[in-house]
N, C-alpha and C positions, 0 to 999 in steps of 0.2 A: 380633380387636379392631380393627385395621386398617378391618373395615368397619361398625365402631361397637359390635359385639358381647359382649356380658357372656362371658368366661369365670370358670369356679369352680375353685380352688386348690384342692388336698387335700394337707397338709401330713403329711410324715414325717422324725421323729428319732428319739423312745424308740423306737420297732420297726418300723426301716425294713429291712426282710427282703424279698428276692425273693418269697416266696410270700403277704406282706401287698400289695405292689405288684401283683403278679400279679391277686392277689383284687377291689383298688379300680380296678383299670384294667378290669376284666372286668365291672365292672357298668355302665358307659358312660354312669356321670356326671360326670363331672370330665372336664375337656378339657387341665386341669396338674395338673404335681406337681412339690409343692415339698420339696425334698432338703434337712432344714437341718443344713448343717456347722457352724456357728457357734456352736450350741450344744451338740451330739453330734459323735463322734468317729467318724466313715463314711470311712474308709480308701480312697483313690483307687480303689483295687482293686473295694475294694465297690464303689464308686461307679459307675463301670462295669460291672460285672454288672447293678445296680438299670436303669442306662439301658439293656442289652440286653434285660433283661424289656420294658421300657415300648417300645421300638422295634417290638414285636407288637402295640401298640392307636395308632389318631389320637389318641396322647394327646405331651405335652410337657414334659419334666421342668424344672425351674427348679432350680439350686444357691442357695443362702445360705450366705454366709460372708463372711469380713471381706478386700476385695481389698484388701491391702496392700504387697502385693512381685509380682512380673512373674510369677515362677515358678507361685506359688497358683492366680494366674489362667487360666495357660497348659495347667498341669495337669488345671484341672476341668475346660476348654474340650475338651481332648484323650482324656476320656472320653465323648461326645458327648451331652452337655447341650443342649438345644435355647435357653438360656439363662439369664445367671446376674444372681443379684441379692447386690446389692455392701449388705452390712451399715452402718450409720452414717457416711455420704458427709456429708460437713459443710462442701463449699467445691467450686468450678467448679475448680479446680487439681485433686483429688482424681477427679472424676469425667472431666476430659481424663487423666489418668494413667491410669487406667481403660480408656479407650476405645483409648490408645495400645497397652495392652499387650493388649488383647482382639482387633483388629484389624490382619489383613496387609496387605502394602502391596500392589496392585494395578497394576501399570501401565497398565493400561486398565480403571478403573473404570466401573460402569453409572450410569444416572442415580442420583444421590441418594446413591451409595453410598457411606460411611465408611471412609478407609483408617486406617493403622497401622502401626505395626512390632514385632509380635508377631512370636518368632523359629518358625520352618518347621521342621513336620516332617508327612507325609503318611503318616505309617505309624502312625498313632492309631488308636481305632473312631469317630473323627469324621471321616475319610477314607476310612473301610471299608479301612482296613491298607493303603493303596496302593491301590488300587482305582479312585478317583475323579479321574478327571485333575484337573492343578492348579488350571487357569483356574478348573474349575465348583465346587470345594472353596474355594478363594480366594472365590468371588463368593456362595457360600448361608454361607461365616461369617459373611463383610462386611456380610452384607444380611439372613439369616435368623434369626441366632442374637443372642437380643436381650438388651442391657444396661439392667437396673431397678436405680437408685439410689434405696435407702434411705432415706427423711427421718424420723427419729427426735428430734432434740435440736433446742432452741431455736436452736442455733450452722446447722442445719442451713434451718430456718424462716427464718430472717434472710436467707438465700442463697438461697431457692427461687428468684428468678425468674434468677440468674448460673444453677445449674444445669440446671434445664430447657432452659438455651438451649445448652450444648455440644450441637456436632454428635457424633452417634451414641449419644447416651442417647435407648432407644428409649421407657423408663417411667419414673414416680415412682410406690414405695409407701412410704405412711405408715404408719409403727409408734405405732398409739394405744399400745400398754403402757406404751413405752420412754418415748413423750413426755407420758405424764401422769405416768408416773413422774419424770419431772425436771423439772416444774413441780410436784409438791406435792400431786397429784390421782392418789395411787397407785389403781391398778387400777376407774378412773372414765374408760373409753375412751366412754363419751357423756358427760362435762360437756361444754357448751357453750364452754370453752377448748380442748378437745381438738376439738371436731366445726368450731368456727371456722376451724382448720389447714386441715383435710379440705375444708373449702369455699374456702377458697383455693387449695389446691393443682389441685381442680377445676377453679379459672378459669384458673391458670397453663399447665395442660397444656393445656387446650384452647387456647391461646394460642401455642402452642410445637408442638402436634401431637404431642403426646406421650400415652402410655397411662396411666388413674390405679388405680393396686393397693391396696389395702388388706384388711385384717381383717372381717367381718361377724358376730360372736359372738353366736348367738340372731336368732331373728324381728326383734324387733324393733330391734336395732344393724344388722343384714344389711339390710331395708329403709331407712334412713338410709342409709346409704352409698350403698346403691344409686342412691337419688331423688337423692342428689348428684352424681351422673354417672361413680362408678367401675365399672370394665369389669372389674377383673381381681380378682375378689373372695375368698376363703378363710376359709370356713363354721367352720374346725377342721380337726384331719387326727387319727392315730393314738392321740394320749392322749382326746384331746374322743370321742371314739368309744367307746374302751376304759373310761373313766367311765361314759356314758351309758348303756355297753352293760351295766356292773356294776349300775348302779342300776336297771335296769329287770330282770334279772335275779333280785338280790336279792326284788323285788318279788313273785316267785314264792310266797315261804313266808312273809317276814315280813304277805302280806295273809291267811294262811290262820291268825293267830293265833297265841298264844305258842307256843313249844317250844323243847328244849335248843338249838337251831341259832340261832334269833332272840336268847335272854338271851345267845349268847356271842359278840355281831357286837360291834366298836366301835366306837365312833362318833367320826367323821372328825377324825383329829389327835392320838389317845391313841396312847400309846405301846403298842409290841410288846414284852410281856409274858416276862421272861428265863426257861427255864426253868433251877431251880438243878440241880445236881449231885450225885450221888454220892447 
């Protein structure tokens, strides 16, 4: 992205498994993965396992979740996330809090490079267990592993150009759901309210030098986004798949005409049928 490059997100929460990561990293399309805690329960532990799989493709996992306290941060960082993205960042306060705890302090920083006082520990798999003398584990945190703030809510819109401009937010991505949801334009991620944002946030970053993330859902949302200058785009991940992959499935028998398999399918949103007892 750095040299102006589209990457594609492939996101994982309902079935973030080693062996789904394994599978989507192995067909060398996605260049990220995106890990989301924020909304599923991926236990540190796991979480580091998922980043040991993905450490065997040029691929780069992204956390999501909500950076709220030092330790959250510290934690995912020290499973070796190649970077994390901070859920509903709503103020330039919030995103320097961020950066202070995602970032060590440096005594001899390289050009450009962001420090911190994130507290030290070398003995992580973002260290390689000891392994990695301090200075060059210090300087690929400080400088490699990159922080995306969130812009979801109007409170957050109002602040874009305070947060773009903290030193060491490397990206902004925009959540169409969350911000059409709290303007009133539930699950309408192209009205022109919501794509107006997107096209500001466009100008901002390039303003700031910063990366623009977002959502691309279908052909034609995924071109929008794209013509408006975002690099770090995210097609779907693990349910958008496992949907499409039912429905086209499906298609096997119910195009071959009726039969007892076809009258006993239901149709999307009925209830699962109790069976009684005894």
């Amino acid at each position: 992205m750095r040299a102006g490059q589209v990457e594609h997100l492939f996101s994982l929460g309902n079935f973030a498994t080693p062996r789904h990561l394994d599978h989507v990293c192995g067909l060398g399309c996605f260049q990220s993965i995106w890990l989301d805690l924020e909304h599923f329960d991926i236990p540190i532990h796991e979480l580091a396992v998922l980043n040991m799989v993905a450490r065997a493709y040029p691929v780069t996992t992204v956390a999501r979740f909500k950076a709220s306290d030092y330790q959250s941060v510290m934690r995912v960082l020290e499973t070796g996330v190649g970077g994390i993205m901070c859920a509903m960042v709503e103020s330039a306060e919030e995103a320097r809090q961020i950066v202070q705890w995602a970032k060590f302090n440096n005594p001899a920083p390289g050009p450009g490079e962001v420090t911190g006082m994130r507290g030290w520990n070398g003995g992580g798999v973002d260290a390689r267990y000891g392994t990695v003398p301090p200075r060059d584990y210090v300087r690929h945190q400080n400088s490699e592993v990159a922080i995306i703030c969130q812009i979801e809510t109007p409170e957050a819109v109002a602040r874009l150009e305070e947060i773009a401009a903290v030193p060491g937010v490397d990206g902004l991505f925009f959540g169409p759901g969350d911000y059409a949801h709290r303007i009133g334009r539930l699950g309408e991620i192209s009205h022109p309210e919501v794509v107006a944002v997107l096209r500001s946030l466009a100008q901002i970053c390039r303003q700031h030098g910063r990366f623009l993330g977002t959502v691309g859902i279908g052909r034609e949302h995924y071109r929008q986004v794209r013509e408006l200058g975002t690099q770090l785009i995210c097609p779907g991940g693990d349910l958008r798949v496992m949907n499409l992959g039912l429905r086209e499935l499906i298609k096997t028998f119910v195009e071959a005409g009726p039969s007892g398999a076809v009258d006993g399918l239901r149709p999307p949103g009925a209830a699962v049928p109790v069976k009684a007892r005894g």
